[in-house]
C-alpha positions as CSV (number, residue, x, y, z in Angstrom):
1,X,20.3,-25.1,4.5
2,X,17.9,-23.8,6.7
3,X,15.2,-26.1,8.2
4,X,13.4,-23.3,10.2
5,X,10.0,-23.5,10.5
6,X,8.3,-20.2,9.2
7,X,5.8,-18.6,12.5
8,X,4.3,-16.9,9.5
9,X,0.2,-17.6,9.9
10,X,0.8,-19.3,13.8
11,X,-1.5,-16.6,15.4
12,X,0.8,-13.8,15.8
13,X,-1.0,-11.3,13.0
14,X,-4.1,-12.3,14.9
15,X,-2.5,-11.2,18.1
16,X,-1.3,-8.2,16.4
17,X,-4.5,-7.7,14.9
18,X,-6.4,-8.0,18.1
19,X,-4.4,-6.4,20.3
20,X,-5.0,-3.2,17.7
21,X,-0.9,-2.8,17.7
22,X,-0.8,-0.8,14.6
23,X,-3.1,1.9,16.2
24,X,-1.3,1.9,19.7
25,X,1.6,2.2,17.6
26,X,0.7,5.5,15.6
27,X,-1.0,7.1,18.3
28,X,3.0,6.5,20.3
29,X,4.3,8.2,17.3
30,X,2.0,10.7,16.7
31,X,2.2,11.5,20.4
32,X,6.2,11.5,20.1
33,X,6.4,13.6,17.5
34,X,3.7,16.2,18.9
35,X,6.0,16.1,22.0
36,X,9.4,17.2,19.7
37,X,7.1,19.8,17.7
38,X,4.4,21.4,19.7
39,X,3.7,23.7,17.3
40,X,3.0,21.3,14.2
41,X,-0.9,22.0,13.9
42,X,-1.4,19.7,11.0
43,X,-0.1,16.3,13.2
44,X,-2.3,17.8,16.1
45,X,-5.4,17.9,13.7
46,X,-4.3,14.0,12.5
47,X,-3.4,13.3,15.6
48,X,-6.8,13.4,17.1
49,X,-8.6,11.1,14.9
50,X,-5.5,8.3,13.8
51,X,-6.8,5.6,11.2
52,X,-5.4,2.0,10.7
53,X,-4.5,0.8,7.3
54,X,-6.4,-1.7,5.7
55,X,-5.9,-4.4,4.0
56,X,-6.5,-4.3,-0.3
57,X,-9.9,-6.0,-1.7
58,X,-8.3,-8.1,-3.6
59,X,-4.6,-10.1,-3.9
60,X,-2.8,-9.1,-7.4
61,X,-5.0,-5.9,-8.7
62,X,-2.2,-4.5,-10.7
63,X,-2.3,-2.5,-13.6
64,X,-0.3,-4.9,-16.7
65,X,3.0,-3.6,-17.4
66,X,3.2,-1.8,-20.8
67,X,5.6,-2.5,-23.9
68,X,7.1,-0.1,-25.6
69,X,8.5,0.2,-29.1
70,X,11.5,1.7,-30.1
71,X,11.6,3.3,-33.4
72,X,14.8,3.8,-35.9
73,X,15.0,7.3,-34.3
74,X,14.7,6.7,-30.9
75,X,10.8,7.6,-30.0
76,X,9.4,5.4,-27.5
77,X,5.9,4.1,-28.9
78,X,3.8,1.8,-26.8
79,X,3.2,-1.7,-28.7
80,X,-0.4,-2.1,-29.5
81,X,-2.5,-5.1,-27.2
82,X,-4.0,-6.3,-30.4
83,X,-6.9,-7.2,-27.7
84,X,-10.4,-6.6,-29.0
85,X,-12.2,-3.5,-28.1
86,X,-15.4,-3.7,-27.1
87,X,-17.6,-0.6,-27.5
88,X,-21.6,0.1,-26.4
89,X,-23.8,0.0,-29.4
90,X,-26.8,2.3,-29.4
């Protein structure tokens, strides 16, 4: 079995991070690719103003999978949550 130590968390996304590597890297694409099509107006409009991706707000914001029923004639139903509803009273 493997005994490898993982580098994962040993400072290099912080070097990546601070060295801004995902930005140098899309402004290298966009640059190649404006190179092979010098007439692509819509890269050359992106290309000026490149944005890094970000990180999501929170770890594990995903929508619950949904159930479905299957009736005797094949129609897909979904399965009630039998969770209560809560609803503003006036």
């Amino acid at each position: 079995m493997a005994k490898k130590v993982s580098k994962k968390g040993k400072g290099a996304y912080a070097t990546y991070a601070g060295e801004n590597r995902a930005m140098v890297n899309k402004v290298r694409r966009v640059t190649r690719h404006l190179k092979n099509h010098p007439n692509d107006t819509q890269t050359t409009v992106a290309g000026l103003n490149p944005t890094a991706k970000k990180a999501p707000r929170t770890k594990g914001n995903f929508p619950d999978q949904k159930t479905y029923w299957y009736d005797g004639a094949g129609h897909k139903i979904l399965m009630p949550t039998f969770a209560p509803t809560f609803k503003a009273v006036k």
